[in-house]
C-alpha atoms as an extended CHARMM CRD file, in Angstrom:
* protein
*
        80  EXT
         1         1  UNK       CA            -25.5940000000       11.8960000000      -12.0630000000  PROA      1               0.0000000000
         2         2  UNK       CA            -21.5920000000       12.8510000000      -12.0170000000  PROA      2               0.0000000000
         3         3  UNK       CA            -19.3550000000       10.9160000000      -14.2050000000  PROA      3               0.0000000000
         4         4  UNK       CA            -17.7050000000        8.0620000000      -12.1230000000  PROA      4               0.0000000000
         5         5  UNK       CA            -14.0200000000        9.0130000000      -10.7140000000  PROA      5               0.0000000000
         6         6  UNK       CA            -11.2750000000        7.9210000000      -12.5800000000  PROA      6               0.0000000000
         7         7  UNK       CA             -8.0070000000        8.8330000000      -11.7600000000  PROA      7               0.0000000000
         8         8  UNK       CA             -5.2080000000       10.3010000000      -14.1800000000  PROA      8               0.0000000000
         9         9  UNK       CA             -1.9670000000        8.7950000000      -15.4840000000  PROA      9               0.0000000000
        10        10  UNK       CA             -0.1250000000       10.7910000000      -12.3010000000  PROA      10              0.0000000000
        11        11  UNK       CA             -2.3350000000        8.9410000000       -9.8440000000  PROA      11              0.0000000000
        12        12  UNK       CA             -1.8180000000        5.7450000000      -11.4540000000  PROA      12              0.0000000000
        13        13  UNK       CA              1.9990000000        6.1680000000      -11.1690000000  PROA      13              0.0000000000
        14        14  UNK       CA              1.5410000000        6.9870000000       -7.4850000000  PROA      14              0.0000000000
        15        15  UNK       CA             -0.2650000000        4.0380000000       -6.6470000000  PROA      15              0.0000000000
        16        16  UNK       CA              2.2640000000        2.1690000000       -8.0940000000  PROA      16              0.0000000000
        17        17  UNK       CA              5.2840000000        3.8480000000       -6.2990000000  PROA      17              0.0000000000
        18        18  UNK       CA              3.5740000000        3.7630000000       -2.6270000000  PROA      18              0.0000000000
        19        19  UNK       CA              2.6690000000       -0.2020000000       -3.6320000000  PROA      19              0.0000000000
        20        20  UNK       CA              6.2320000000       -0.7260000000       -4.8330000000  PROA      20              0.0000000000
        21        21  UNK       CA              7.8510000000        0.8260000000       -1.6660000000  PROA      21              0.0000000000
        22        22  UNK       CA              5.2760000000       -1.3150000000        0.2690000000  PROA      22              0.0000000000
        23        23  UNK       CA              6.2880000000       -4.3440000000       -1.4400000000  PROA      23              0.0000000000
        24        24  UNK       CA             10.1940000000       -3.6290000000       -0.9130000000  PROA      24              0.0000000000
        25        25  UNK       CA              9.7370000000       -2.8480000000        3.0440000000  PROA      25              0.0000000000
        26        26  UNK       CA              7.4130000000       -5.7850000000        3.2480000000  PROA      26              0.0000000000
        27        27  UNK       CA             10.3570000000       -8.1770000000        2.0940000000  PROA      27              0.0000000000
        28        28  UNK       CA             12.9930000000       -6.3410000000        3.8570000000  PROA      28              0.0000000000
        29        29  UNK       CA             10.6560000000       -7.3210000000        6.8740000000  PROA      29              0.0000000000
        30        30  UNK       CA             10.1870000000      -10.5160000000        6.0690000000  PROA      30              0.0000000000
        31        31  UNK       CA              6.6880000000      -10.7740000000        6.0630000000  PROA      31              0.0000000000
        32        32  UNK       CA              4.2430000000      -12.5860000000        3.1130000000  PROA      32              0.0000000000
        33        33  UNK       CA              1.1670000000      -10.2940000000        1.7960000000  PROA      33              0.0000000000
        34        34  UNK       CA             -0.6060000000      -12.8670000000        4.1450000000  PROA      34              0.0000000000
        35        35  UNK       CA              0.9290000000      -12.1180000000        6.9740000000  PROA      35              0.0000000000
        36        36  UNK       CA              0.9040000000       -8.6390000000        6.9660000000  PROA      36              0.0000000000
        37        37  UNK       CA             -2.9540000000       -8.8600000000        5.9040000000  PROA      37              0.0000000000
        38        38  UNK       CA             -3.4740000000      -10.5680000000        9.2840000000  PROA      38              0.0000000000
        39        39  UNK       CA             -1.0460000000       -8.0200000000       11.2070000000  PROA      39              0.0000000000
        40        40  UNK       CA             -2.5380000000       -5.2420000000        9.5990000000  PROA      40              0.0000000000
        41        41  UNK       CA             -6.1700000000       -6.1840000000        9.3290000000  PROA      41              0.0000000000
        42        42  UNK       CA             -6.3040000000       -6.4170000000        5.9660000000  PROA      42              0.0000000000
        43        43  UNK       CA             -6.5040000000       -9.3050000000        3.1250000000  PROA      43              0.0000000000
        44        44  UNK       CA             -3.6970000000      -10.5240000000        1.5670000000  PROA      44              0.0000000000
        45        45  UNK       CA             -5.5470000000       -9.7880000000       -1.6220000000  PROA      45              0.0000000000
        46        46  UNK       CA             -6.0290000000       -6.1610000000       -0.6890000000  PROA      46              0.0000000000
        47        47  UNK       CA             -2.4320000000       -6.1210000000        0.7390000000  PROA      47              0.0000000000
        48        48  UNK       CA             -1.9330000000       -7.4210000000       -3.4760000000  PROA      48              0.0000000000
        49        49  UNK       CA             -3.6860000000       -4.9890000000       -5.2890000000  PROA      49              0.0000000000
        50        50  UNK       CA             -2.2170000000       -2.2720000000       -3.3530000000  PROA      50              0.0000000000
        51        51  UNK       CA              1.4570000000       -2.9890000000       -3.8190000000  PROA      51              0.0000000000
        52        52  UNK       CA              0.1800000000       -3.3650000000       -7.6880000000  PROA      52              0.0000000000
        53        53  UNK       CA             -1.4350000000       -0.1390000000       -7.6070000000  PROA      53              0.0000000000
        54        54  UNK       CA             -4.7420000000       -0.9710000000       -8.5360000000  PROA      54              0.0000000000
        55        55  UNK       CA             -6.5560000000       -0.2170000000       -5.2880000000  PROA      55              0.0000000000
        56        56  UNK       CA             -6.4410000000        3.6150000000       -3.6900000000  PROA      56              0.0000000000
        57        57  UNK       CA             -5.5480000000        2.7040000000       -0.3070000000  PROA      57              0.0000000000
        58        58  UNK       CA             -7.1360000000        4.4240000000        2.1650000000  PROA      58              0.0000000000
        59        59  UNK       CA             -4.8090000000        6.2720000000        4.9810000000  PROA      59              0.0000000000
        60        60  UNK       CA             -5.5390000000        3.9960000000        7.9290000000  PROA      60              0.0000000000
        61        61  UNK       CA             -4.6180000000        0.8940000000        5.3180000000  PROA      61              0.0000000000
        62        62  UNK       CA             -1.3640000000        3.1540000000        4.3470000000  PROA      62              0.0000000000
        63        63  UNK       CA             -1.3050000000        3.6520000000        8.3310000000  PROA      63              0.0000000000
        64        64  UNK       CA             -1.7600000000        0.1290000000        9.4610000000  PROA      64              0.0000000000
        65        65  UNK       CA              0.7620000000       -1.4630000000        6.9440000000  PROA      65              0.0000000000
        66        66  UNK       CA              3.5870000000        0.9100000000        8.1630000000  PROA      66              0.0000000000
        67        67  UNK       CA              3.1490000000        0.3040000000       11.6000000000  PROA      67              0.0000000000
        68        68  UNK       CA              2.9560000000       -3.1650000000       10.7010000000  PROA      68              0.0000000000
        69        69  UNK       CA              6.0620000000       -3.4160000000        8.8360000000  PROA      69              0.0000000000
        70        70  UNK       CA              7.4790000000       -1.0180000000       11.7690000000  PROA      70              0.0000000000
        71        71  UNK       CA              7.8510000000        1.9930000000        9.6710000000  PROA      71              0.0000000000
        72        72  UNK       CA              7.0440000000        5.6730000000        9.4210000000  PROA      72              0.0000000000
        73        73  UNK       CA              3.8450000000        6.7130000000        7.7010000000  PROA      73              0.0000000000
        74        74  UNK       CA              5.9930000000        8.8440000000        5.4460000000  PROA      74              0.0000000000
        75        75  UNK       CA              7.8910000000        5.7390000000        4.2990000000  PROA      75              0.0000000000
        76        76  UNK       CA              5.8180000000        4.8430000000        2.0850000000  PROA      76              0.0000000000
        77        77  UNK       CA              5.9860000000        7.9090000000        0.0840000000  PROA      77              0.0000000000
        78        78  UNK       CA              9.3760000000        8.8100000000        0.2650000000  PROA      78              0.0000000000
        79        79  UNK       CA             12.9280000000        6.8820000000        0.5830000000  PROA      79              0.0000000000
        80        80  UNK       CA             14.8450000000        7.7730000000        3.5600000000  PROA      80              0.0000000000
């Protein structure tokens, strides 16, 4: 049986970025975790863990919260 995944220092910083960009877009748009859970189809504890970096989201999360917030996909990696 393979070794369980766990993901490097680099990954762990990246998750953190993309969550902390999340977090700053989802205040700029005035939204709670909880309310862009419910926009997004997510929980607000999920919508949590990712701006904390502890979750990989999945691309249709990452997808879902931009549109949500009413952003580009590509937002959430990269400042404009």
């Amino acid at each position: 049986m393979p070794a369980p995944y766990t993901p490097d220092d680099q990954q762990i910083r990246d998750r953190r970025d993309v969550g902390a960009r999340i977090l700053s877009l989802r205040r700029q748009a005035d939204l709670t975790q909880e309310r862009l859970g419910e926009r997004a189809g997510l929980d607000r504890r999920t919508v949590g863990r990712i701006e904390n970096g502890l979750v990989p989201a999945t691309i249709d999360q990452l997808s879902a919260i931009a549109r949500t917030i009413g952003v580009p996909l590509r937002r959430l990696f990269w400042d404009e």
